[in-house]
C-alpha positions as CSV (number, residue, x, y, z in Angstrom):
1,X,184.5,84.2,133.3
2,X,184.3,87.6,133.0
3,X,181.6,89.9,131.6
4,X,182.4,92.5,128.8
5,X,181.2,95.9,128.3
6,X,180.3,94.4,125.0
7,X,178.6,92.1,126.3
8,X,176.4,94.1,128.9
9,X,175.7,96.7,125.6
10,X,174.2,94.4,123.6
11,X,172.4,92.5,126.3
12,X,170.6,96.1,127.0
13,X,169.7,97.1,123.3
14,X,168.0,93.2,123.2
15,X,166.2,94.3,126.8
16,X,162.7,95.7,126.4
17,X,160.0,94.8,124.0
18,X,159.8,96.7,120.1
19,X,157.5,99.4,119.3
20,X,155.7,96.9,116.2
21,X,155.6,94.2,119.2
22,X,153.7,96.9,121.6
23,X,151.3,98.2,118.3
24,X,150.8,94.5,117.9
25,X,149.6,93.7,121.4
26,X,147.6,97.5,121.8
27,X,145.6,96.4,118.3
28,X,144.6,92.9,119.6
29,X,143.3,95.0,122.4
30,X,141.4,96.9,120.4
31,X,139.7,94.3,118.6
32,X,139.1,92.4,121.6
33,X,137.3,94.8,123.1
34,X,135.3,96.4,120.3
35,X,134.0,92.3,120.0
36,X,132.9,92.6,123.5
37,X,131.6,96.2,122.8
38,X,129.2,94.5,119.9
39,X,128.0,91.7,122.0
40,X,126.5,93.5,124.7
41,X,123.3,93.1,125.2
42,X,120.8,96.5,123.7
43,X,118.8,98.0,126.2
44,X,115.1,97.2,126.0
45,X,112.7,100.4,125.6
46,X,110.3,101.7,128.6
47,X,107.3,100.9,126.8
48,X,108.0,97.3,126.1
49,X,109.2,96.7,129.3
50,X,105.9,98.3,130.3
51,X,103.9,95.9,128.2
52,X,105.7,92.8,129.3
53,X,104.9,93.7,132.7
54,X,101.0,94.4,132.0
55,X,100.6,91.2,129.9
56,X,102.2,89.8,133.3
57,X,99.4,90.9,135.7
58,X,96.9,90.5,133.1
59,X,97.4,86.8,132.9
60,X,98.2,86.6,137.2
61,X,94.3,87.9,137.0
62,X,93.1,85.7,135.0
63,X,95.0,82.7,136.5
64,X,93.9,83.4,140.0
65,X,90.2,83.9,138.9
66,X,90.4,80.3,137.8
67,X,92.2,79.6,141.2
68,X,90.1,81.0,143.4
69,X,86.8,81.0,141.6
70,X,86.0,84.9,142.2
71,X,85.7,87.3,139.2
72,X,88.1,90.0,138.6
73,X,88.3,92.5,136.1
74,X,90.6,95.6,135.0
75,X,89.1,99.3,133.8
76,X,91.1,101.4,132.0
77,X,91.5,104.8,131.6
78,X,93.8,107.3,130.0
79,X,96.2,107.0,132.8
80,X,96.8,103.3,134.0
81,X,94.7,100.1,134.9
82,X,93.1,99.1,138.3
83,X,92.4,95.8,138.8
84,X,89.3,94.8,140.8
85,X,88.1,92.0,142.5
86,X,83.9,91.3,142.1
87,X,83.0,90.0,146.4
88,X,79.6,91.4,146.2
89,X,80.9,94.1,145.1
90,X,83.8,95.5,143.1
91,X,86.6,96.3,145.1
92,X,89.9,97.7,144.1
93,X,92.8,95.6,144.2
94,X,95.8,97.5,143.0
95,X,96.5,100.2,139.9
96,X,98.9,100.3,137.7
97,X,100.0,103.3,136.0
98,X,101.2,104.0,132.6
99,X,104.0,106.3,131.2
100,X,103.4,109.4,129.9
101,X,104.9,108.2,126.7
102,X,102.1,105.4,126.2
103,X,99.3,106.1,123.4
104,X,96.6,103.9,124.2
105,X,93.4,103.0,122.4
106,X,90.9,100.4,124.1
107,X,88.4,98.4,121.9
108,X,85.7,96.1,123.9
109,X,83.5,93.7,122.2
110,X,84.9,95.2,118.9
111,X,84.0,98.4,120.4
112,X,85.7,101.4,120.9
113,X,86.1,102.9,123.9
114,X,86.9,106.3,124.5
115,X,89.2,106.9,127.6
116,X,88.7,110.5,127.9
117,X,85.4,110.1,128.5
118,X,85.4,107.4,130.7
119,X,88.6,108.8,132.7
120,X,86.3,112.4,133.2
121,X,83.4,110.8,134.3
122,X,81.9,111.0,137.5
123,X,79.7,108.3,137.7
124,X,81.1,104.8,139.3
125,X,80.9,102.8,135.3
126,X,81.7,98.9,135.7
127,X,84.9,97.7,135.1
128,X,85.4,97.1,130.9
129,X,87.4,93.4,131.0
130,X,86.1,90.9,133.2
131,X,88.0,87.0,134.0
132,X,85.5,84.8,135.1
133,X,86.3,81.8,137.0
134,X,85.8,78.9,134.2
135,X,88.6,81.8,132.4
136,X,86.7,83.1,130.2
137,X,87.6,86.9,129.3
138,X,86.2,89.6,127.7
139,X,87.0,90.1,124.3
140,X,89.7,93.3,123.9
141,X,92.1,95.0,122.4
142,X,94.6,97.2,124.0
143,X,97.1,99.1,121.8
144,X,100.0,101.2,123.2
145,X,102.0,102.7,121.4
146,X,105.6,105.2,122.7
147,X,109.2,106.0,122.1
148,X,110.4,102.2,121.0
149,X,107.1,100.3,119.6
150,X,103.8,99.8,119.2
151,X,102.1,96.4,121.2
152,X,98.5,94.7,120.9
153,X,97.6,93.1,124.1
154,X,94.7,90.5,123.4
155,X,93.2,87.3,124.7
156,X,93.8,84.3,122.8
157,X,91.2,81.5,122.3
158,X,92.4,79.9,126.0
159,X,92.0,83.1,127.9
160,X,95.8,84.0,127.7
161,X,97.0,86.9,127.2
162,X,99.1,87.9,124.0
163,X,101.6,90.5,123.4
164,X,102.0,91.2,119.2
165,X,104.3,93.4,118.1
166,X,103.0,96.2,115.4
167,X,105.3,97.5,112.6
């Protein structure tokens, strides 16, 4: 059997896909990946990832102060937290700095404190927030405020600390 030059003509003109077949396939493209687009996940800001992780140690203190039985406590100033440990004395355990976008306001014992003051002064003051080892802790309140939120860090009624979102 031969093949005709008819044949092999239209056999080419029915090759090859259409031009609304190829807009068909590129606009299923389009919406498949504007629905993945929309889905990702939104990127948290500084300051609440900041938060998170201070409400982290915050609680690690207290826990191990119930652990090991020793006293710790956290000072803060305008620039960070240190975190101290009371063996006869206080001694410094680590610091942990803040961003320079952070507001913060400290009130102790309904209290407040000014950090200016405290950050300027010269004379060794006591650490403001103390876990004791039957986890207890000072009553506070810690507000910090930046570029994505403002936060309230507090102890609840078990000695845990909370992380409240402000409007």
């Amino acid at each position: 059997m031969a093949i005709t030059a008819h044949q092999t003509a239209r056999h080419a003109r029915e090759a090859g896909f259409t031009l609304v077949e190829i807009l068909c396939v590129l606009a299923l493209l389009g919406l498949t990946a504007g629905m993945v687009v929309l889905n990702l996940p939104k990127s948290t800001p500084p300051i609440q990832t900041e938060v998170q992780m201070l409400a982290t140690t915050l609680n690690l203190a207290a826990r191990e102060s119930v652990i090991d039985g020793k006293t710790r406590a956290i000072d803060v100033n305008v620039g960070g937290i240190e975190l101290f440990i009371y063996d006869g004395e206080w001694v410094a355990e680590t610091r942990r700095d803040f961003s320079d976008a952070a507001r913060i306001e400290l009130d102790v014992d309904d209290q407040r404190v000014d950090l200016k003051a405290r950050s300027k002064s010269k004379i060794d003051l006591p650490p403001l927030i103390q876990f004791d080892a039957t986890g207890n802790v000072t009553p506070f309140i810690l507000s910090l405020s930046g570029e994505g939120g403002s936060f309230v860090l507090s102890p609840n009624s078990r000695g845990r600390i909370t992380v409240e979102v402000q409007p």
